[in-house]
PDB file of N, H, CA, C and O in Angstrom:
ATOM      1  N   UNK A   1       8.095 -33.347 -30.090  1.00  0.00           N
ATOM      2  CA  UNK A   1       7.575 -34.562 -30.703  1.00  0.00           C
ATOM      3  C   UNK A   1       6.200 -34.888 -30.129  1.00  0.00           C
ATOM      4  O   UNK A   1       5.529 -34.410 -29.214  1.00  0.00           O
ATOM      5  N   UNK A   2       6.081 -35.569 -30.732  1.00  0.00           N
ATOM      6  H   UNK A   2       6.625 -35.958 -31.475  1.00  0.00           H
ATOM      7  CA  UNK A   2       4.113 -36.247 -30.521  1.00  0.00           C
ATOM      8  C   UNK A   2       3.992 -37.519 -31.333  1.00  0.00           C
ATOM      9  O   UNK A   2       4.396 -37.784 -32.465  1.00  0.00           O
ATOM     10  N   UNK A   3       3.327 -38.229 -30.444  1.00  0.00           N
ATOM     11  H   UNK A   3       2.999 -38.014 -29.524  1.00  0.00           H
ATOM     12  CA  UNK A   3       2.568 -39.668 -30.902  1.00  0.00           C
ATOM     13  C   UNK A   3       1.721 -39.910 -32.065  1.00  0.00           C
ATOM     14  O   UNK A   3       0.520 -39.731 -31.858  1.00  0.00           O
ATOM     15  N   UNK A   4       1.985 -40.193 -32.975  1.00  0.00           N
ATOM     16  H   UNK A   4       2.960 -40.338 -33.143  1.00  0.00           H
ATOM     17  CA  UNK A   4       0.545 -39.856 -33.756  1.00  0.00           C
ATOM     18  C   UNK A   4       0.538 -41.699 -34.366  1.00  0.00           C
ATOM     19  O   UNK A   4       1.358 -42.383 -34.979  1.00  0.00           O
ATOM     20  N   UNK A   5      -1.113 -42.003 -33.691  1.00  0.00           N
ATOM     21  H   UNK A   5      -1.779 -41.448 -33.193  1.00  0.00           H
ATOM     22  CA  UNK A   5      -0.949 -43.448 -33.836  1.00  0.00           C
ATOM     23  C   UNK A   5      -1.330 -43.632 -36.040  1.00  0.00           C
ATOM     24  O   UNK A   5      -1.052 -44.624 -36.712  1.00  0.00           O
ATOM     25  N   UNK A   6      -1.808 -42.680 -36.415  1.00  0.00           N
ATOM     26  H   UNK A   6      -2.034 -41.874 -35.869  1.00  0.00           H
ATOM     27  CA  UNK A   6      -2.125 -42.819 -37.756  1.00  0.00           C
ATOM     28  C   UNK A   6      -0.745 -42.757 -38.776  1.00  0.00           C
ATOM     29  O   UNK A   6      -0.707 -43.003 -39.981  1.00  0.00           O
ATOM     30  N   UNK A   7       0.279 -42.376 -37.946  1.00  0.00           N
ATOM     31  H   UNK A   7       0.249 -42.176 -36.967  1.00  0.00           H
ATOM     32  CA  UNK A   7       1.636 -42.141 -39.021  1.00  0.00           C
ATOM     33  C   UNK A   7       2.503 -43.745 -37.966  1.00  0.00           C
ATOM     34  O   UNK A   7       3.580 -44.284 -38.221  1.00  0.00           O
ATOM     35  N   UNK A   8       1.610 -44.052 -36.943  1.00  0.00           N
ATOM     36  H   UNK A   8       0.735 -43.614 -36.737  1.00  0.00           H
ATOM     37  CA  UNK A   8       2.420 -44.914 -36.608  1.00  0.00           C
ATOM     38  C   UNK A   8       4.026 -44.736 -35.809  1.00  0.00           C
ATOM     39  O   UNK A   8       5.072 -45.360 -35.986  1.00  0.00           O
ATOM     40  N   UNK A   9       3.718 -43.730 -34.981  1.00  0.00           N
ATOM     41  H   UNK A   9       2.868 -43.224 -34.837  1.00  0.00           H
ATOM     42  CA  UNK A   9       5.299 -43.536 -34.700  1.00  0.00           C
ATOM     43  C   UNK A   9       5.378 -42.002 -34.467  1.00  0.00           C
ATOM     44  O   UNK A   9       4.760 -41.183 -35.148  1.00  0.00           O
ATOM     45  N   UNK A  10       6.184 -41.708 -33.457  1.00  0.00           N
ATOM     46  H   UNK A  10       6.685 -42.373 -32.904  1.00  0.00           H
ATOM     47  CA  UNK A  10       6.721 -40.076 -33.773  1.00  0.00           C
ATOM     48  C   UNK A  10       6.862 -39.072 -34.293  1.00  0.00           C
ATOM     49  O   UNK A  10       7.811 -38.947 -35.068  1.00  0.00           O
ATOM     50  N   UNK A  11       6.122 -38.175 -34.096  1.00  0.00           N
ATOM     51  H   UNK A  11       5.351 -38.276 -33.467  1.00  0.00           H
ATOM     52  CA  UNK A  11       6.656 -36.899 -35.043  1.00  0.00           C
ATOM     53  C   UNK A  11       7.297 -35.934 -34.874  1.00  0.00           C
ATOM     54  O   UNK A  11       6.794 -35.474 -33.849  1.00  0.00           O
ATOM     55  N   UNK A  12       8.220 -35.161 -35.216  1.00  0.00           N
ATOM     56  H   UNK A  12       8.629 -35.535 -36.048  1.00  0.00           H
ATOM     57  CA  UNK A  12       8.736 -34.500 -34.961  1.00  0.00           C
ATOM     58  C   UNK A  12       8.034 -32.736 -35.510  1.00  0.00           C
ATOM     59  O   UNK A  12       7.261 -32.783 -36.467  1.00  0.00           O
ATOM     60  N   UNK A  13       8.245 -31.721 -35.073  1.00  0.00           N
ATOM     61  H   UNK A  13       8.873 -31.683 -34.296  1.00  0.00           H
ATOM     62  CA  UNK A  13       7.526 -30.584 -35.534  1.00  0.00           C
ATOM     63  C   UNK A  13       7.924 -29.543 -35.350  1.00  0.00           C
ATOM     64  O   UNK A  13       8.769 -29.492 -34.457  1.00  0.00           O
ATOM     65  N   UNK A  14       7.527 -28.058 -36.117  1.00  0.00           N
ATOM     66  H   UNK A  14       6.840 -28.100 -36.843  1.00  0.00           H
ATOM     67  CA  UNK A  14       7.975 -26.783 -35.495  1.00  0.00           C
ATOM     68  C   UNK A  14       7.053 -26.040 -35.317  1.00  0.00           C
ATOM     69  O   UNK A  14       6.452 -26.083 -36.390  1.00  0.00           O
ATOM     70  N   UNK A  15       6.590 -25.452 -34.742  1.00  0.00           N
ATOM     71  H   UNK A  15       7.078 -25.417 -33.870  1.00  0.00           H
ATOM     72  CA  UNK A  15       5.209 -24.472 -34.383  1.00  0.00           C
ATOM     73  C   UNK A  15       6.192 -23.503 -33.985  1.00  0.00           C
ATOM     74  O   UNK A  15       7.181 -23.505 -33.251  1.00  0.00           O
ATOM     75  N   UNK A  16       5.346 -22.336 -35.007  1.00  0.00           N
ATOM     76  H   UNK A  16       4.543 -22.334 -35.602  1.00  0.00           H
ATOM     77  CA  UNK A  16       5.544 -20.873 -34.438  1.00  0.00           C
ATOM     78  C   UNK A  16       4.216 -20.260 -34.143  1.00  0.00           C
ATOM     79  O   UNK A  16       3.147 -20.540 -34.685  1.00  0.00           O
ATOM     80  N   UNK A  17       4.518 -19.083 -32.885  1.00  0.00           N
ATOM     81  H   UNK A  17       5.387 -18.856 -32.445  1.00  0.00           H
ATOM     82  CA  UNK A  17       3.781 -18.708 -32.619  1.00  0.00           C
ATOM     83  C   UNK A  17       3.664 -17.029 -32.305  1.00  0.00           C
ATOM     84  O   UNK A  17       4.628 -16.619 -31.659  1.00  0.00           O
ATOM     85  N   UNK A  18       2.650 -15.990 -32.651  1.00  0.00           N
ATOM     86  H   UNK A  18       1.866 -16.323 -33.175  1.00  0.00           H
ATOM     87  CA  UNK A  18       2.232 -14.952 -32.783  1.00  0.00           C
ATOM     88  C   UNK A  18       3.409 -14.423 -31.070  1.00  0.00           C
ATOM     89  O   UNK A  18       3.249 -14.983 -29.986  1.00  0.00           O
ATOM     90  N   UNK A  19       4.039 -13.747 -31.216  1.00  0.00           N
ATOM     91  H   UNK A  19       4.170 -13.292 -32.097  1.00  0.00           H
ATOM     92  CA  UNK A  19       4.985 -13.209 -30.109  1.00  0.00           C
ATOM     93  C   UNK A  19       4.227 -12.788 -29.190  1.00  0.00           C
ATOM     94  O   UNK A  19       4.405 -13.237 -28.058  1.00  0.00           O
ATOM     95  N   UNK A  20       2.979 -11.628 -29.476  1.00  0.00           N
ATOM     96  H   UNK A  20       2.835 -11.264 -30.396  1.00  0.00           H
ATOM     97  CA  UNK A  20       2.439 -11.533 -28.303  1.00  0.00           C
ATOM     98  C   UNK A  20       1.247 -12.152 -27.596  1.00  0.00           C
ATOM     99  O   UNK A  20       0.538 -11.534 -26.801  1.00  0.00           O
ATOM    100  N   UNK A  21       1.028 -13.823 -28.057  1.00  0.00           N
ATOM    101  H   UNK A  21       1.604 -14.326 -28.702  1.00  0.00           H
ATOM    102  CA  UNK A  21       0.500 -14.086 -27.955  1.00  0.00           C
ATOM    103  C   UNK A  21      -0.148 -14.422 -25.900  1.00  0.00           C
ATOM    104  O   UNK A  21       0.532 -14.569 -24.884  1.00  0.00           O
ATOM    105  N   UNK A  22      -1.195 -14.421 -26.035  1.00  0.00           N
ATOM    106  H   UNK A  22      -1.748 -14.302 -26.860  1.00  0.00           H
ATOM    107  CA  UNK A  22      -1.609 -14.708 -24.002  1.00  0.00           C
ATOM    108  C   UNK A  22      -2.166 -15.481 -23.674  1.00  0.00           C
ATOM    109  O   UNK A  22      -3.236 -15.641 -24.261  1.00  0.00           O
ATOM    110  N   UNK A  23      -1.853 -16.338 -22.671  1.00  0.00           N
ATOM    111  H   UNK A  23      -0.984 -16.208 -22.195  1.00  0.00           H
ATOM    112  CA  UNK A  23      -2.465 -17.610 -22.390  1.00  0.00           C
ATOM    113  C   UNK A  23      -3.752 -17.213 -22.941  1.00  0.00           C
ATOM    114  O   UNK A  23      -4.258 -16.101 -23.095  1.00  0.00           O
ATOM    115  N   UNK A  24      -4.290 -18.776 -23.284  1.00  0.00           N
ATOM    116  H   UNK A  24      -3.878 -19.678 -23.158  1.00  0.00           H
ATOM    117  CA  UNK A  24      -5.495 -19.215 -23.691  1.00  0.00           C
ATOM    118  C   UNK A  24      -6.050 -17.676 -25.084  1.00  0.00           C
ATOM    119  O   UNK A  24      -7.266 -17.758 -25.260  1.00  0.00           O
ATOM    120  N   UNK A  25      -5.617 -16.872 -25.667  1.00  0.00           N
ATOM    121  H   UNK A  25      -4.630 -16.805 -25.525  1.00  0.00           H
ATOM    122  CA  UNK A  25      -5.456 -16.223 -26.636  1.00  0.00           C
ATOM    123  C   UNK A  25      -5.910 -17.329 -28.120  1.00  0.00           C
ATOM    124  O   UNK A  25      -5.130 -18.261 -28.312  1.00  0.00           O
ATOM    125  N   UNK A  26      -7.013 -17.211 -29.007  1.00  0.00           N
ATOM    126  H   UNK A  26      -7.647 -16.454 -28.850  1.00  0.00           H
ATOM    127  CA  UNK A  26      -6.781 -18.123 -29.549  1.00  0.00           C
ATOM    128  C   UNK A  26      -6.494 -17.137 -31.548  1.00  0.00           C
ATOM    129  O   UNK A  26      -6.804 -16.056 -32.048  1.00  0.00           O
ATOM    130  N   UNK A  27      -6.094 -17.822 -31.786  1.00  0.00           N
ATOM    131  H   UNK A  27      -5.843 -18.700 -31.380  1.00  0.00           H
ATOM    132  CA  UNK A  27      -5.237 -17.641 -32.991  1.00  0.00           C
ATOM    133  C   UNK A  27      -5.923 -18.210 -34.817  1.00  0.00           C
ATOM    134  O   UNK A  27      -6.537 -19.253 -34.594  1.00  0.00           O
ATOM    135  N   UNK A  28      -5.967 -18.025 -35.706  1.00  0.00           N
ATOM    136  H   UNK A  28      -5.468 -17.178 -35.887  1.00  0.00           H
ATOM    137  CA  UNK A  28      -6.084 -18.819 -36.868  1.00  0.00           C
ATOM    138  C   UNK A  28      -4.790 -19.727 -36.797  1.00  0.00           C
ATOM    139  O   UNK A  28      -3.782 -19.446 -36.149  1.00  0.00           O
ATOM    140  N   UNK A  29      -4.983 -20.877 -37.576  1.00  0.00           N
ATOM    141  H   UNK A  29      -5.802 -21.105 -38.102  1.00  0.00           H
ATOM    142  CA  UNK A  29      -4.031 -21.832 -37.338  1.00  0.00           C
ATOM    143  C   UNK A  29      -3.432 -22.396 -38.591  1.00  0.00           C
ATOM    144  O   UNK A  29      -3.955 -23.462 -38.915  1.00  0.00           O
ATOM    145  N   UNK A  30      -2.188 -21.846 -39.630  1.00  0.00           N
ATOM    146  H   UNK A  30      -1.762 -20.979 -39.367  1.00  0.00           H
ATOM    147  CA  UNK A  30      -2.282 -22.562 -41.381  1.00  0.00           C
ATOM    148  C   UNK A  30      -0.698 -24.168 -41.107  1.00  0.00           C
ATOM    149  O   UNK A  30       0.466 -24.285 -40.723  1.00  0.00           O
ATOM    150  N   UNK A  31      -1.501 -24.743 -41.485  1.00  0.00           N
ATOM    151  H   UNK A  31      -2.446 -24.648 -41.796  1.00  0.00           H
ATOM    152  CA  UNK A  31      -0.536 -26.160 -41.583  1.00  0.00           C
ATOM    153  C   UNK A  31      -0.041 -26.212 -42.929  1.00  0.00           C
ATOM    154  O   UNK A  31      -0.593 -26.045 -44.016  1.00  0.00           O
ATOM    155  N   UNK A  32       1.856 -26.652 -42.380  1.00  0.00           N
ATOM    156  H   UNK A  32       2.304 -26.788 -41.496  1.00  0.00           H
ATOM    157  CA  UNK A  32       2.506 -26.455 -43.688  1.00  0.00           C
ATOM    158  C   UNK A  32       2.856 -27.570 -43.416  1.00  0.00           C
ATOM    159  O   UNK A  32       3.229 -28.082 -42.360  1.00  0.00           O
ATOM    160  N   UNK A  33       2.619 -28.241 -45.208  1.00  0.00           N
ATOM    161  H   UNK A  33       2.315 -27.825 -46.065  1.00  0.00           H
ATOM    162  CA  UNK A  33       3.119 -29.955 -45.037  1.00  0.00           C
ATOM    163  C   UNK A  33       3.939 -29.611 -46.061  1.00  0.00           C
ATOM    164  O   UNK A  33       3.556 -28.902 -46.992  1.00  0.00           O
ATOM    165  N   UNK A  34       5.595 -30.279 -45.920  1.00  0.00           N
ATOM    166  H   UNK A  34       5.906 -30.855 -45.164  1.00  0.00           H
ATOM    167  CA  UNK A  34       6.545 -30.177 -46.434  1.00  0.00           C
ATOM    168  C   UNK A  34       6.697 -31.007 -47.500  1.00  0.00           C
ATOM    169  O   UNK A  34       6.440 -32.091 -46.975  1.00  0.00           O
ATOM    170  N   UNK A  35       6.929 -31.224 -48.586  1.00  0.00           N
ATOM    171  H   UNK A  35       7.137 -30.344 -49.012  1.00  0.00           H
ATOM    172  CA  UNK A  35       7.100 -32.335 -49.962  1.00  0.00           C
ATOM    173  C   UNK A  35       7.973 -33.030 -49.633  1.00  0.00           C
ATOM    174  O   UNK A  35       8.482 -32.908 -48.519  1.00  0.00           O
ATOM    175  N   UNK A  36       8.464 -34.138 -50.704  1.00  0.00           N
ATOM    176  H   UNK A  36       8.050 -34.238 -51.609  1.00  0.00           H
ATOM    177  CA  UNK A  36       8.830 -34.835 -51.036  1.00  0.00           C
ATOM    178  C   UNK A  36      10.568 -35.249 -50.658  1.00  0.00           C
ATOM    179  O   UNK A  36      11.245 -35.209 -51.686  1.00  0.00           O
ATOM    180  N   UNK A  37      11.342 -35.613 -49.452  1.00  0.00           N
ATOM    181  H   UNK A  37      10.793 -35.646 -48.617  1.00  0.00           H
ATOM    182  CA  UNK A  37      12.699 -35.275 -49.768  1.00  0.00           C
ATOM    183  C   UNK A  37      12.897 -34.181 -48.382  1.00  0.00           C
ATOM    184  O   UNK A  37      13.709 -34.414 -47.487  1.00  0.00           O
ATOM    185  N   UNK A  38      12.127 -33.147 -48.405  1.00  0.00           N
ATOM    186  H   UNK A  38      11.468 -32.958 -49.133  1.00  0.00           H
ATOM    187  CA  UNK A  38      11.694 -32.471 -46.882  1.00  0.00           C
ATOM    188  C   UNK A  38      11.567 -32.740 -46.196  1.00  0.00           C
ATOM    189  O   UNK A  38      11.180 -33.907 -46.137  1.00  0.00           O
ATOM    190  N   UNK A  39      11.769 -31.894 -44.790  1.00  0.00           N
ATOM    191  H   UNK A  39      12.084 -30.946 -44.839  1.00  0.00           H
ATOM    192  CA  UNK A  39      11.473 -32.178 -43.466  1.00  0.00           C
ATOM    193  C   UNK A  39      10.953 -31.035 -42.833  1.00  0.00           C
ATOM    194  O   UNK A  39      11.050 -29.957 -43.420  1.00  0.00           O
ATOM    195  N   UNK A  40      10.338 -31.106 -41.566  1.00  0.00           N
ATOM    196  H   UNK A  40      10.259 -31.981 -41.089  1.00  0.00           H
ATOM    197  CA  UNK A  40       9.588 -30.097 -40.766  1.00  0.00           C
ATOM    198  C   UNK A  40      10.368 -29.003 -40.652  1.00  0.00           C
ATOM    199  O   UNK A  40       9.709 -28.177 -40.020  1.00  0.00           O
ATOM    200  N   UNK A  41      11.445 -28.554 -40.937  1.00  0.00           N
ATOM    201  H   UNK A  41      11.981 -29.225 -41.450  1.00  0.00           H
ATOM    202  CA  UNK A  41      12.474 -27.429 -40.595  1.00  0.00           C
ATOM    203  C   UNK A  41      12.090 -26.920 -42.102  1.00  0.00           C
ATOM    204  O   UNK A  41      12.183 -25.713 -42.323  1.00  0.00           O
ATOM    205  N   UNK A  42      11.622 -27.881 -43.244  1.00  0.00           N
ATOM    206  H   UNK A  42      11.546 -28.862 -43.065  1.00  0.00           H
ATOM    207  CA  UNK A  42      11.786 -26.955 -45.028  1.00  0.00           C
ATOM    208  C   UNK A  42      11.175 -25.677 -44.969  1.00  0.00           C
ATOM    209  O   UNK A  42      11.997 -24.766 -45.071  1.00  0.00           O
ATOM    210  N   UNK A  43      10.138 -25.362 -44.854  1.00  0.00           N
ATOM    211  H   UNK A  43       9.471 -26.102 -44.771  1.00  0.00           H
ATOM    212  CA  UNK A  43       9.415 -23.876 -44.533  1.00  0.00           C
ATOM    213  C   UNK A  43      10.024 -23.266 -43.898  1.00  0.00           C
ATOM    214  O   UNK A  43      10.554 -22.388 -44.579  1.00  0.00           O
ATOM    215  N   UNK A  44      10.371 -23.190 -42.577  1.00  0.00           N
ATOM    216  H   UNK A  44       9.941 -23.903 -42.024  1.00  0.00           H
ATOM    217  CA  UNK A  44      10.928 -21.714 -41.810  1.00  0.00           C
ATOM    218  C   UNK A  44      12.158 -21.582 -42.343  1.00  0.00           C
ATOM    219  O   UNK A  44      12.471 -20.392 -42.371  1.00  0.00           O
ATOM    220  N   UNK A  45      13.469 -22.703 -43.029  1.00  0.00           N
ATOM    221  H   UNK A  45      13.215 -23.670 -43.007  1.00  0.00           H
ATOM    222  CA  UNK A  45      14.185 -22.601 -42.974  1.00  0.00           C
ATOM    223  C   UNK A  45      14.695 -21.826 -44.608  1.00  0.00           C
ATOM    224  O   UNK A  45      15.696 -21.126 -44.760  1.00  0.00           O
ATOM    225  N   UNK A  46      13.701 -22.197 -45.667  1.00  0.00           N
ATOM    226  H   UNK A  46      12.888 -22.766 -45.544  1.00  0.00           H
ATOM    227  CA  UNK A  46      13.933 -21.832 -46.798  1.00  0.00           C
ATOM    228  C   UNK A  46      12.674 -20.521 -47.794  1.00  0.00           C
ATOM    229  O   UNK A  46      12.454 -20.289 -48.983  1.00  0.00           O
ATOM    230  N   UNK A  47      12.255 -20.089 -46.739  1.00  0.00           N
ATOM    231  H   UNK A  47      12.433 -20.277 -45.773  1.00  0.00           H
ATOM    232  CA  UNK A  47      11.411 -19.306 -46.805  1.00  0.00           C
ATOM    233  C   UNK A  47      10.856 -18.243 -45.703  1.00  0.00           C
ATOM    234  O   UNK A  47      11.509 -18.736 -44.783  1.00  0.00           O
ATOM    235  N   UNK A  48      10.297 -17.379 -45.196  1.00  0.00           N
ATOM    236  H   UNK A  48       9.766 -16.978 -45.942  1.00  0.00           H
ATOM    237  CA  UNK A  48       9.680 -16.278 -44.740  1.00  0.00           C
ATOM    238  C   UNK A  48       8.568 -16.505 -44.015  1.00  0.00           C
ATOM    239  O   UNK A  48       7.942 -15.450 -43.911  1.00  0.00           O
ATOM    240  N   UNK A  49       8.105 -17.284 -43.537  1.00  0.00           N
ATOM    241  H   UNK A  49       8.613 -18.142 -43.621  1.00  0.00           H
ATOM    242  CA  UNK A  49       6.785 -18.232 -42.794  1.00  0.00           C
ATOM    243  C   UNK A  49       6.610 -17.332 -41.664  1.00  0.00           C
ATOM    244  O   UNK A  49       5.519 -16.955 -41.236  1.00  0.00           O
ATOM    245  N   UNK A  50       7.707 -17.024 -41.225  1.00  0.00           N
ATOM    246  H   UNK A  50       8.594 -17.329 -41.573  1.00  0.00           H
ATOM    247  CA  UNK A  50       7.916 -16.275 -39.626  1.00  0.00           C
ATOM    248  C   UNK A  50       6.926 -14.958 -39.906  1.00  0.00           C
ATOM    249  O   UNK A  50       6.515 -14.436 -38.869  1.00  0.00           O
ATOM    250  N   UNK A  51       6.520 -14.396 -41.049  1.00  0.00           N
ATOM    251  H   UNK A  51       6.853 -14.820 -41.891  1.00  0.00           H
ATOM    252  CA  UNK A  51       5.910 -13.298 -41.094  1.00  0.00           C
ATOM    253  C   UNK A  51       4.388 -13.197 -40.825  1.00  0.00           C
ATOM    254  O   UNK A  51       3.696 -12.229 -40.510  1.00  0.00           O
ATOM    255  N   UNK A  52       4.044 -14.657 -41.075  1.00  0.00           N
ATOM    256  H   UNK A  52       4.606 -15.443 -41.331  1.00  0.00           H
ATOM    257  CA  UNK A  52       2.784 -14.871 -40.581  1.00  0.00           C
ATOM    258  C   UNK A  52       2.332 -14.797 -39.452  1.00  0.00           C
ATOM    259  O   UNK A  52       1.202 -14.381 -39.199  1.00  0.00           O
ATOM    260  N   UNK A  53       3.534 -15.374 -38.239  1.00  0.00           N
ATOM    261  H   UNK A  53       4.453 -15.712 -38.444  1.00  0.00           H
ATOM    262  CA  UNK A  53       3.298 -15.097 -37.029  1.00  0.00           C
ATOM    263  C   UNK A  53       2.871 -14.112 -36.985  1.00  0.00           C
ATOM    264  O   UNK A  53       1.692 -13.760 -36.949  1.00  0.00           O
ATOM    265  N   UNK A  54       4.223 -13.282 -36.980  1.00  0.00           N
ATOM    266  H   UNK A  54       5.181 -13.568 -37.009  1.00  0.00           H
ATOM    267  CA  UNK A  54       3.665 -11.756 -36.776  1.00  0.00           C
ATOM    268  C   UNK A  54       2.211 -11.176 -37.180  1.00  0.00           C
ATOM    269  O   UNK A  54       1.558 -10.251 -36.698  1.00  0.00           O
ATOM    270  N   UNK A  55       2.051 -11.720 -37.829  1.00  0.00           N
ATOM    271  H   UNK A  55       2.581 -12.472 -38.220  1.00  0.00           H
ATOM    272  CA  UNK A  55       0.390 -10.849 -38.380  1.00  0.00           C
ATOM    273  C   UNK A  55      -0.684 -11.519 -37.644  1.00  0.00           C
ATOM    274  O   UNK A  55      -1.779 -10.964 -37.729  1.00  0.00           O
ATOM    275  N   UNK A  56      -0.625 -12.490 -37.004  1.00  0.00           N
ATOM    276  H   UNK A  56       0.265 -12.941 -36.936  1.00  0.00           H
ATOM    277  CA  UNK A  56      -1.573 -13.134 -36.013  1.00  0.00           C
ATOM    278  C   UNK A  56      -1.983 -14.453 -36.499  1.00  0.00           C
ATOM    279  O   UNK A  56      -3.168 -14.740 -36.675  1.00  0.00           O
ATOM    280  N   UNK A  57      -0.835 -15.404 -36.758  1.00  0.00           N
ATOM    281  H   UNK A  57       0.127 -15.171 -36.615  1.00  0.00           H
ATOM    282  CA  UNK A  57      -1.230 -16.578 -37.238  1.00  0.00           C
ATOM    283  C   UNK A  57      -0.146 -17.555 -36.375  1.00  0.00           C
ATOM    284  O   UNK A  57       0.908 -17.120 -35.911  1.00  0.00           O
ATOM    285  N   UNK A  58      -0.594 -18.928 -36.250  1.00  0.00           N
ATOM    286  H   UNK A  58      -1.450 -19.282 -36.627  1.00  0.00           H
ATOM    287  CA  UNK A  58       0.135 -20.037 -35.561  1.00  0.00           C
ATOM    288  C   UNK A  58       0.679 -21.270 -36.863  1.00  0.00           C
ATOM    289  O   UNK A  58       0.093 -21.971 -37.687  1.00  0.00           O
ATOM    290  N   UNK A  59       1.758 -21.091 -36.565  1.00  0.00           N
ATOM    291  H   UNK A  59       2.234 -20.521 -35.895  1.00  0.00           H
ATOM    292  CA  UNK A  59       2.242 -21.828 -38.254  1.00  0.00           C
ATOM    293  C   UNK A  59       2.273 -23.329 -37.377  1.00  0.00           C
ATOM    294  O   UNK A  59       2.331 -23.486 -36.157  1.00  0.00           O
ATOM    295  N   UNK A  60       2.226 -24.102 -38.198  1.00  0.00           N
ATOM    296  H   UNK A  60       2.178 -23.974 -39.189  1.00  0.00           H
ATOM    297  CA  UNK A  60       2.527 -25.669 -37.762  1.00  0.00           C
ATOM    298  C   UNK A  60       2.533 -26.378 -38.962  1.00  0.00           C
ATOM    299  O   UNK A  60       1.672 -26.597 -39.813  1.00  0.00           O
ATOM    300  N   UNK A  61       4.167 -26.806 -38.778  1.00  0.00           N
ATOM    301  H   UNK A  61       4.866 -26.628 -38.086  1.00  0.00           H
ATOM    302  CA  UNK A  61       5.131 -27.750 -39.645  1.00  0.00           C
ATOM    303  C   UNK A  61       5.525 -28.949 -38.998  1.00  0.00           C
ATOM    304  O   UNK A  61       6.493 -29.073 -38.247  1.00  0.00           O
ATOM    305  N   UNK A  62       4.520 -30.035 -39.420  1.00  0.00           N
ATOM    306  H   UNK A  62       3.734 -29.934 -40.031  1.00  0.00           H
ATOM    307  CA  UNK A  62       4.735 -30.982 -39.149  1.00  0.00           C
ATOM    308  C   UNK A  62       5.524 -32.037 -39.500  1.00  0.00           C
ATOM    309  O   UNK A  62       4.810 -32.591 -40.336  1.00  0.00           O
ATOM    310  N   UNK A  63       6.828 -32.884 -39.393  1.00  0.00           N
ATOM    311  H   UNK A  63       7.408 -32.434 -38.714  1.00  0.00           H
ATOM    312  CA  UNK A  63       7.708 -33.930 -39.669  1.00  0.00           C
ATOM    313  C   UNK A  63       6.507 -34.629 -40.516  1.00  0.00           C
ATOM    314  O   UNK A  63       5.350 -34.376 -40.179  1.00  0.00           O
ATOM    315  N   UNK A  64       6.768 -35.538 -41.654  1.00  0.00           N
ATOM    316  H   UNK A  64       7.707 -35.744 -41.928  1.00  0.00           H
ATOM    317  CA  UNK A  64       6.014 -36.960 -42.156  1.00  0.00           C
ATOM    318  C   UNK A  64       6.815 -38.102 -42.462  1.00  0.00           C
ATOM    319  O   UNK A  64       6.963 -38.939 -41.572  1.00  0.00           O
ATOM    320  N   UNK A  65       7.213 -38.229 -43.281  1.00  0.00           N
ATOM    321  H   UNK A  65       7.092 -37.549 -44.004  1.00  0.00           H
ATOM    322  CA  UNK A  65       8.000 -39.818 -43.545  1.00  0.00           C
ATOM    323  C   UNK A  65       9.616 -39.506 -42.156  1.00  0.00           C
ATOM    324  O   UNK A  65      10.818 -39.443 -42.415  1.00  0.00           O
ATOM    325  N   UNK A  66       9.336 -39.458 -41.617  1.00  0.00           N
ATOM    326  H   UNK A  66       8.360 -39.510 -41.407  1.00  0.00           H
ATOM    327  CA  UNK A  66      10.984 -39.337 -40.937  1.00  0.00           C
ATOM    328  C   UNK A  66      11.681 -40.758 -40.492  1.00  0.00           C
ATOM    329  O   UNK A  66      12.815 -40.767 -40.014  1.00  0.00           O
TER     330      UNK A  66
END
């Protein structure tokens, strides 16, 4: 979780990250905002997202109305 004073309140989130990734290693970064009825788990959980890691990307699924 994290503070975010613009949503006013808590967020909850899932970040994946490139496996072999090394400290301070820096990465492209794609943000998945979940629709309507969703939550931060909708992407990894109903889809294949994890493959991006692998190819050298940092996914971040962020919670919104929770």
């Amino acid at each position: 979780m994290f503070h975010s004073d613009a949503l006013g309140g808590d967020v909850t989130y899932r970040v994946y990250l490139p496996e072999n990734a090394a400290p301070g290693q820096r990465f492209p970064v794609i943000y998945l905002l979940h629709g309507g009825g969703e939550d931060y788990r909708s992407w990894s959980n109903r889809s294949d997202v994890a493959q991006y890691a692998a190819r050298g990307f940092i996914l971040v699924m962020p919670g919104g109305d929770e």
